[in-house]
N, C-alpha and C positions, 0 to 999 in steps of 0.2 A: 272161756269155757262156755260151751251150746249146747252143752247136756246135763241130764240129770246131777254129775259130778258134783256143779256149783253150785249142791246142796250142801255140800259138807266144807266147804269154802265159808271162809268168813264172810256175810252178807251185810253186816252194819258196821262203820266206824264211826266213832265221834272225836274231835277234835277241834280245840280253838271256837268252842261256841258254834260249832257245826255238824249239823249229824247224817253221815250219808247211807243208805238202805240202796242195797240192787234186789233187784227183782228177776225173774219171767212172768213176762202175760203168755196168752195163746202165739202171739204175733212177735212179740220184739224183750230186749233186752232192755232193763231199764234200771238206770242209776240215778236216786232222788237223793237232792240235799236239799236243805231246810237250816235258816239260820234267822231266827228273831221273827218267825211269821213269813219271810221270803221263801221263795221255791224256786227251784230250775231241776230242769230234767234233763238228762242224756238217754239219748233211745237209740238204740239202734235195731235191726230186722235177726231176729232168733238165729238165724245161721250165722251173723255176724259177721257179712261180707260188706253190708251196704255201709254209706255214711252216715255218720251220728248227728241226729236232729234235736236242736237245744231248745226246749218248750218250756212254759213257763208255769207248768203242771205235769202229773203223766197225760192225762188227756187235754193239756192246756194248750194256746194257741202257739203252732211251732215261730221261732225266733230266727232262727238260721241255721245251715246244717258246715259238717265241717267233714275230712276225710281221717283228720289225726285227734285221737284223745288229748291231747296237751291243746291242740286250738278249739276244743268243744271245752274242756278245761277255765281255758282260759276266759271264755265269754261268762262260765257258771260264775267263777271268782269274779267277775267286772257285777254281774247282776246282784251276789250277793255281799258288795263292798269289803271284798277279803284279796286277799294274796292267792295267786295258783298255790303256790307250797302251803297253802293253810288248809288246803282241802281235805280230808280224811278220804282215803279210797279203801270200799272192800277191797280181798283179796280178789272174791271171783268175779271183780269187774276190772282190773287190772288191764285186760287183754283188751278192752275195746278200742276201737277205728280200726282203721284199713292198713 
């Protein structure tokens, strides 16, 4: 979702000690988790064409970028010493990568 829409989408989940919030900035889509003081970010470009960039903030230094949400995923779970299936996903961040 790249509109207004995934306002009314669910925008926070929490799970297993984890809480994930998406966003829009001006510029990009953004999916933050936070678990015990750690952060990792999924971002990707407001149209939601580009590839997802895994920072270690929203404005934090970017880490690596990936084409598929389950390998930007994967790198979040590696940093925040959890399982991929442990993550909590909004609904209106569902759609991201390529």
């Amino acid at each position: 979702m790249t509109d207004d829409a995934a306002v009314d989408e669910e925008t926070e989940a929490t799970a297993n000690g984890i809480t994930a919030r998406y966003s829009l900035t001006d510029s990009e889509r953004v999916l933050e988790f936070e678990r015990d003081g750690t952060r990792a970010v999924v971002a990707q470009n407001r149209d939601g064409y580009a590839m997802l960039k895994v920072r270690t903030g929203v404005d934090g230094d970017e880490l690596e970028r990936y084409y598929g949400f389950d390998m930007a995923l994967d790198h979040v779970a590696e940093r925040l010493g959890v399982r991929e299936h442990d993550l909590p996903i909004p609904d209106a961040s569902a759609d991201m990568g390529m």
